[in-house]
N, C-alpha and C positions, 0 to 999 in steps of 0.2 A: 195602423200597425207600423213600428218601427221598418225601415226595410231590412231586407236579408242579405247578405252577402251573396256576391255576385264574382266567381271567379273567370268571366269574358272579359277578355283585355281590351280596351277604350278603342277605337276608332279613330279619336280625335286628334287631333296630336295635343302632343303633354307638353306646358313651358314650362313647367320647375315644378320637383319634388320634397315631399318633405315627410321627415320620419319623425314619429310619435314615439317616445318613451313609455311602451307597457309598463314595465317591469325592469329592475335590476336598477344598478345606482342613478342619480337622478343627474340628470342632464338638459341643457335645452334643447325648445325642436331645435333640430338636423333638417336645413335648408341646401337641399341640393341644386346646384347649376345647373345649365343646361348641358355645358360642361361635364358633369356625371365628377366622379372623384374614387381614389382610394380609400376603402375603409383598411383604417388597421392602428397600430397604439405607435408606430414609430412617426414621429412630430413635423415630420413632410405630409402627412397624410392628409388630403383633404376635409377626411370624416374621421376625427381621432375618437376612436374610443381606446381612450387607458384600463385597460385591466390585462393580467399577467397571460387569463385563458385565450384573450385575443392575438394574432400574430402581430408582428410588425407592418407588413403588409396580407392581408386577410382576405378582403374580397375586395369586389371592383363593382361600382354604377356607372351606367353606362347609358346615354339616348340616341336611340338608334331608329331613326324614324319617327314613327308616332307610335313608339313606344319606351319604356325602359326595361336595361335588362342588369340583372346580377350578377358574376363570375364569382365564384370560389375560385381562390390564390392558392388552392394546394396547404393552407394551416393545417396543425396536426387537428386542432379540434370540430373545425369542420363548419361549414355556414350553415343555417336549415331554414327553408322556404315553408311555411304554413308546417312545421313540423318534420318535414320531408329534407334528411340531409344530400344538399347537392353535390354532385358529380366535379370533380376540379376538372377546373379549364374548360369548365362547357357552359354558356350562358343561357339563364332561363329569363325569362320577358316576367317583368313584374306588371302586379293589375294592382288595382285601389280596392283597398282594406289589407291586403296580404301580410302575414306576419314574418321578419325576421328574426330569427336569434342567431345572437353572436356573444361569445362567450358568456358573461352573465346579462347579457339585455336581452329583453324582446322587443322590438319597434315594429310599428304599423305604420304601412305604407299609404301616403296622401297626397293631394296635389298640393299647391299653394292656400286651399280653401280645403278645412278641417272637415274630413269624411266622417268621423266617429261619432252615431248617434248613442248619446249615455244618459245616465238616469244617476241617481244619487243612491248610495247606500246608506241605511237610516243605521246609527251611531247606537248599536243597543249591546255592547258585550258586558256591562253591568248588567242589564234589567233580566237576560235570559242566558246569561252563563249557565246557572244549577241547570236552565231547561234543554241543551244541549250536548247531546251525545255522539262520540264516535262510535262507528257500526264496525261491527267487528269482520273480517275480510270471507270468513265462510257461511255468512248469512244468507247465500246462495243454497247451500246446501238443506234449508228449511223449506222450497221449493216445494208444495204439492205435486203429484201427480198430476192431478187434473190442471193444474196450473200450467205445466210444462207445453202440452197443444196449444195455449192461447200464444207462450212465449216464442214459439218456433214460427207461428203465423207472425207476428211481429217482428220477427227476426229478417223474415223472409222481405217483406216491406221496404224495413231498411232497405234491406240490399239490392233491393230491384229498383232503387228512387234514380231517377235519370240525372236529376241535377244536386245542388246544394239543398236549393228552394224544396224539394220534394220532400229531400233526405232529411231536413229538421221537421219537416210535418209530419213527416212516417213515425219519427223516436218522440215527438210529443205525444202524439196519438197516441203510440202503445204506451207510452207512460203513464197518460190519463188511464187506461183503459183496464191495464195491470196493475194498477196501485188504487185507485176509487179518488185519486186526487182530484180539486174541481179547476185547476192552472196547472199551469205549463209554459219555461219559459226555457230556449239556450242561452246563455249571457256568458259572455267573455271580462274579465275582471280588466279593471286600468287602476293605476295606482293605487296598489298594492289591496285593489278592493274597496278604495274609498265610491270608486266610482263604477259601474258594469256597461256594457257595452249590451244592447239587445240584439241576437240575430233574429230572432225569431219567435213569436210564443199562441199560446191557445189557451181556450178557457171553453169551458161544458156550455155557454151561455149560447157561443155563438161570435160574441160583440168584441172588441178593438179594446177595451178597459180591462184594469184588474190589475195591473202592474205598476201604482206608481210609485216603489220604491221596494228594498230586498235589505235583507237582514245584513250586516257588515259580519255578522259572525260567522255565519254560514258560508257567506260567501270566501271570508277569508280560509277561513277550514278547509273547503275544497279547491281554493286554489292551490294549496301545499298538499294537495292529493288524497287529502281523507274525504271518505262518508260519513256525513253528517246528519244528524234526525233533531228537529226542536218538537220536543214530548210535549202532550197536552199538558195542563194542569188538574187537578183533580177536583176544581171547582167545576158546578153543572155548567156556568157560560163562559167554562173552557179558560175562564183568567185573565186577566193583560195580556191583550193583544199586544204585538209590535209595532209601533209606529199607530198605535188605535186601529187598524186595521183587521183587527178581531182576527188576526192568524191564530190558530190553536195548533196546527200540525204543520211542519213541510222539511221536506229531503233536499238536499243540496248534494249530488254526488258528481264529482266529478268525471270526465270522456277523457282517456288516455289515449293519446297517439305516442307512440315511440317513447314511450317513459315523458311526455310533456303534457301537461293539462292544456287539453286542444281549445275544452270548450265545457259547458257547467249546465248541466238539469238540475233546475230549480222547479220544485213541486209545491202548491203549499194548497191548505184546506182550511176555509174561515167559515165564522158565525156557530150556525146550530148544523154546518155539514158534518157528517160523522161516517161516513162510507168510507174513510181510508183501511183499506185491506187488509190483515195482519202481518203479511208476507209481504206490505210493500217493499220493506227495503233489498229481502233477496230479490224481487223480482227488478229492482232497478240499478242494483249489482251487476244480474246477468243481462239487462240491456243494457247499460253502458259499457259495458265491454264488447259486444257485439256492434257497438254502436260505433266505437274506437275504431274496431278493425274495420267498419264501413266507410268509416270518412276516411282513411290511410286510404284506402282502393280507390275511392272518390279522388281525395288529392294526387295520389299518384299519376291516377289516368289523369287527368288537369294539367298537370303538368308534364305528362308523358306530350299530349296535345297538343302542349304549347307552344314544346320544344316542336314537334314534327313540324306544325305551322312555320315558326321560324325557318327552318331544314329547309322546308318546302320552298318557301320564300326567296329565300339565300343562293340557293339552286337555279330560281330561278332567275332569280337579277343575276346570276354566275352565266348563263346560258343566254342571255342577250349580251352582254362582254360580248362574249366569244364572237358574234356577229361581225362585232366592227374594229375589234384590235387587227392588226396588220399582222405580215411574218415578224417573227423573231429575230430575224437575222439573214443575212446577204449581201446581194448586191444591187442598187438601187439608183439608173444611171450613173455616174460617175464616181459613187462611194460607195465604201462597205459599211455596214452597220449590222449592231448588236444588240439585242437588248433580253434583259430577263425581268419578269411583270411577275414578281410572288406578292399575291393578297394576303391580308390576314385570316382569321377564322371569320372571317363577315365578309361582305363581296365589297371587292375593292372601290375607293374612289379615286385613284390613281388614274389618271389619261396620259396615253400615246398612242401619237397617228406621226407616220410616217407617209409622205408621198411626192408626185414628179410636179413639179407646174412646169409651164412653159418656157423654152428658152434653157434645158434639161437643167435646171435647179432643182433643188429637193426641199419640199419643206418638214420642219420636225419640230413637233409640238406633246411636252412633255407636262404635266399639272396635275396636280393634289388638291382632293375634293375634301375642306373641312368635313368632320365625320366621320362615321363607319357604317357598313349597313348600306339596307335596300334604297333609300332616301340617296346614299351617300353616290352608290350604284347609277343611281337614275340619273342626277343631274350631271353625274361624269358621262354619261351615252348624250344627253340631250346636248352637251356643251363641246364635244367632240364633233358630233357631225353637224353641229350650227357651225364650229369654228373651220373647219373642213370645206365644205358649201364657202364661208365666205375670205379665205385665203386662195377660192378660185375667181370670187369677183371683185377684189379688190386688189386682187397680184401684191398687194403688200400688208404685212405681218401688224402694224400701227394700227391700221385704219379697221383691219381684220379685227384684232381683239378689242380695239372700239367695239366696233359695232354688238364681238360678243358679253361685252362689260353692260352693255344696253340691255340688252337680250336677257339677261340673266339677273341684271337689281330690278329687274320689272316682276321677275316670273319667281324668285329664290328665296324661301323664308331669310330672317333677317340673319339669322345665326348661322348661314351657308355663306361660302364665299371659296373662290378658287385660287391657288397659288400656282403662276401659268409662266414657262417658257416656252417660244416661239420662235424659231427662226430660219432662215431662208440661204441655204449653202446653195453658191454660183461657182461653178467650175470655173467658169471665163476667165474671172479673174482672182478666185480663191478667198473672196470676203463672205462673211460670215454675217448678215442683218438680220438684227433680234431682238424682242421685247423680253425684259424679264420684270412678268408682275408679278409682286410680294413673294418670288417662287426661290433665288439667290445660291439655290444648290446647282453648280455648274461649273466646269474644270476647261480649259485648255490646254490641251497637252502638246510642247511641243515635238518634234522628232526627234529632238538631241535628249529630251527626257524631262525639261523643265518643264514645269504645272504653274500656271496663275489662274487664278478665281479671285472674281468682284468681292470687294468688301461688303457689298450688300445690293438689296435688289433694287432697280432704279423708278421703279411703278409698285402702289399698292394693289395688291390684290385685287382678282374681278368681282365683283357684285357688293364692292363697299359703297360705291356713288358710279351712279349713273351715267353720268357727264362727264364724266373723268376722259382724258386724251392721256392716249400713249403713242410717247415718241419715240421713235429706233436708236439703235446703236451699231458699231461694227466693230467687227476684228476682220484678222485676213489671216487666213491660214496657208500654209508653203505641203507640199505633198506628203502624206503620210504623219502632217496632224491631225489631232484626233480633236473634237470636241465632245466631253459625254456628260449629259447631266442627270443627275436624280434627285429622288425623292428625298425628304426629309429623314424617313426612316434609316438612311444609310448614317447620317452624322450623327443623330440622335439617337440611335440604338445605345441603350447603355448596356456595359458589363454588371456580374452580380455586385460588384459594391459601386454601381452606382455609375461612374464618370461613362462619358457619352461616348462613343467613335470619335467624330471631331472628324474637321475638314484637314489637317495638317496629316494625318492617317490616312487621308483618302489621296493627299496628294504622295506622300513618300510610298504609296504602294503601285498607283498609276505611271511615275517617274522607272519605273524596272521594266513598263510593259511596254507593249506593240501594237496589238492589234488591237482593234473594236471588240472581238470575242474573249479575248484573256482580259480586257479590262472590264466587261459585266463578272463573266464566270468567276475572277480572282476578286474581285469586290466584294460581290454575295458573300462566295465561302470563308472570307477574311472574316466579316463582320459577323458571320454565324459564329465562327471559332472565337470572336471575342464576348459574344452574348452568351457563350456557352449553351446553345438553344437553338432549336430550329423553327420553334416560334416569336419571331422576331415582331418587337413592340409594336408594328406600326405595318404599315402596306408598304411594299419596297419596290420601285422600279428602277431600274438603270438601262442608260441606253449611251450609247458609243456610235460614233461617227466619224470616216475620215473619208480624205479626198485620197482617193487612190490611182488614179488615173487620168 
């Protein structure tokens, strides 16, 4: 038996996605990075799809762990997950098989290695055009009485099925059972119906056979949302079969979720069977709409689910942070310091530790965890207090994030890596020694108001090579300069049309300030007022520093 769709999100971690073109104009597969990318029709977008009903920027993929997820961008037409349109600005975890639509596409979601088990549809709209009919939409209403009890026990089935897997055996069964059909099959159409996708099927026999191929008429029919019937012929041995498989009868009616053809009952009756019921087609009318509204409740809680799980997750990698981040601000031997830690909608991978070592220096260590997400979460805890631990056994900042570059290309999937500054304020004598790997967002501010920052960072990033040696640097600070560095997301927050903050903004705004505290607080609220948004692209930290004493 073909398998069934299975909406439990993978375990494993996912290295690269790729989406299937259902439906709608034709394209090639959509190979996503691990990177994740924007969908939308404006020509930056990583996943263009050109058509007018999609926005410029649309939605968002994302990997987030060892999994992926989706955002809807707020378009006016809206994203929809297995039929189910999403929520803007709240991300749902995609699983393997899952269907998107986006404007006029449907795509199926896959790994690298093609998930869709399909069968062919047999080329027959010559041979049984005269033999097929659309069912006219109140054929419901031919309903026996005595019919209606078996239709409510079937109804009830449905809706009691715990999983996917249950819920298409429950709507085959009444199908077989209400109609006299001797198959049963759910199948999902792929282009344009040349080809059907099996979820799931049944036959009166018992056995795994009886499906190897489906009408292309019918099936196309009911993808454009009619009821279809192929009438016997009024020869004794029922006539040309389709495809010689002696079909004489079968119903193809389509499963509506939210005005979308979810999914396709295909029934059919061959040879010398002749039990198909009179009343089959009302009677598979009124399950397939019951059937609709059971897989919508299905899908929903699925992804009501999935979200929670996520919630739950997010919270929780949110709620070990808290553990080990430092105060926010004060005074910490011989300086004050500032700083403001806004995550994004996913728990941050941003690192800062602040603390004393010996000889009343302070060390301060600020780093950007590639990623988002519980993954992204984790290795900023695990890399934090490894680097913490060993900025007390090596008393110097070099040898320290050696050791933690070691630490971290042994243990770090390959597509993780940290972008880290480090360094070690001495009152004594007011120098400033510090590594900066691949991390280069960091300002010196003098007293009189002048700002210089490095051209660029002087170390690659931690966990690209193993062996890699990082060497120090100095500056020297005179009282009441500040050094503050941050994250990424301060210069690279773009406004709506696009251009970034930029480090020249970050310094004509810091050149007005004072303190350690007016220069996070006047940062942040700069950069929000230029994104127009208090959800800002990226995880944001800022932190400030001076010698005050």
């Amino acid at each position: 038996m073909p398998p069934s769709r299975s909406g439990n999100v993978s375990k494993s971690r996912v290295h690269g996605l790729r989406l299937y073109v259902i439906s709608g104009p034709d394209l090639p597969v959509i190979e996503v990075t691990d990177a994740g990318g924007t969908i939308g029709r404006a020509s930056e977008c990583e996943i263009l799809l050109p058509a007018p009903t999609v926005s410029r920027n649309h939605a968002m993929i994302t990997q987030v762990g060892d999994h992926w997820q989706i955002e809807d961008l707020g378009g006016t037409n809206g994203t929809f997950l297995n039929t189910i349109r999403l929520d803007a600005k709240a991300p749902s975890v995609l699983a393997e098989s899952d269907r998107l639509q986006i404007g006029p596409w449907i795509l199926q979601v896959g790994t690298m290695e093609a998930t869709t088990v399909s069968l062919p549809t047999e080329q027959d709209e010559e041979d049984i055009e005269r033999r097929v009919q659309k069912i006219a939409p109140d054929e419901i209403a031919a309903l026996a009485r005595h019919r209606l009890s078996l239709f409510i026990e079937c109804a009830g089935l449905i809706n009691q099925a715990g999983d996917e897997t249950e819920q298409a055996d429950a709507i085959l069964s009444s199908a077989m059972e209400g109609t006299g059909f001797g198959r049963s099959a759910l199948l999902r159409p792929i282009d344009e119906g040349d080809q059907v996708e099996v979820l799931h099927f049944k036959n009166r026999s018992g056995d795994q056979t009886g499906f190897e191929t489906f009408s292309r008429s019918l099936i196309r029919a009911a993808a454009n949302g009619d009821m279809v019937s192929l009438l016997s012929d009024s020869q004794p041995d029922y006539g040309q079969s389709i495809a010689d498989l002696n079909i004489h009868s079968a119903l193809c009616c389509p499963i509506m979720v939210d005005d979308l053809v979810a999914s396709i009952l295909y029934l059919d009756a061959r040879g010398s069977e002749a039990t198909v019921q009179s009343d089959a087609a009302g009677f598979c009318q009124a399950l397939v709409r019951i059937a609709g509204l059971a897989i919508a409740n299905m899908r929903r809680r699925e992804l009501l689910d999935r979200q929670q799980r996520l919630v739950s997750d997010l919270a929780a990698a949110r709620e070990a942070q808290q553990f080990i981040v430092p105060s926010l601000g004060g005074q910490i031997g011989a300086f004050d310091y500032a700083v403001q830690f806004r995550p994004g909608r996913y728990a941050s991978g941003d690192l800062f530790d602040v603390f004393e070592l010996d000889g009343g220096r302070v060390a301060v260590c600020l780093g950007d965890v590639s990623g988002k997400g519980i993954g992204a979460a984790i290795l900023m805890a695990a890399s934090q207090s490894y680097l913490h631990a060993a900025m007390h056994r090596f008393n110097d900042p070099g040898e320290a994030v050696g050791a933690l570059n070691a630490y971290i290309s042994e243990r770090s999937p390959i597509n993780r890596f940290i972008s880290l500054w480090v360094g070690v304020f001495d009152p004594s004598d007011g120098t400033v020694t510090y590594v900066d790997a691949g991390h280069g967002h960091w300002v010196h501010c003098k007293s009189d108001g002048t700002c210089f920052s490095p051209e660029r960072a002087t170390h690659q990033p931690i966990g690209i090579e193993g062996t890699a040696v990082f060497s120090t640097h100095q500056i020297h600070c005179e009282r009441d300069d500040r050094v503050l560095i941050m994250t990424d997301g301060v210069v690279e927050q773009p406004c709506p049309g696009g251009e970034q903050y930029g480090m020249s903004r970050v310094h004509g705004l810091l050149s007005t300030l004072k303190t350690p505290q007016d220069d996070v607080t006047q940062l942040v609220d700069t950069v929000r007022k230029f994104a127009e948004t208090d959800e800002l692209a990226d995880d944001t930290t800022v932190a400030s520093i001076a010698l005050s004493r």
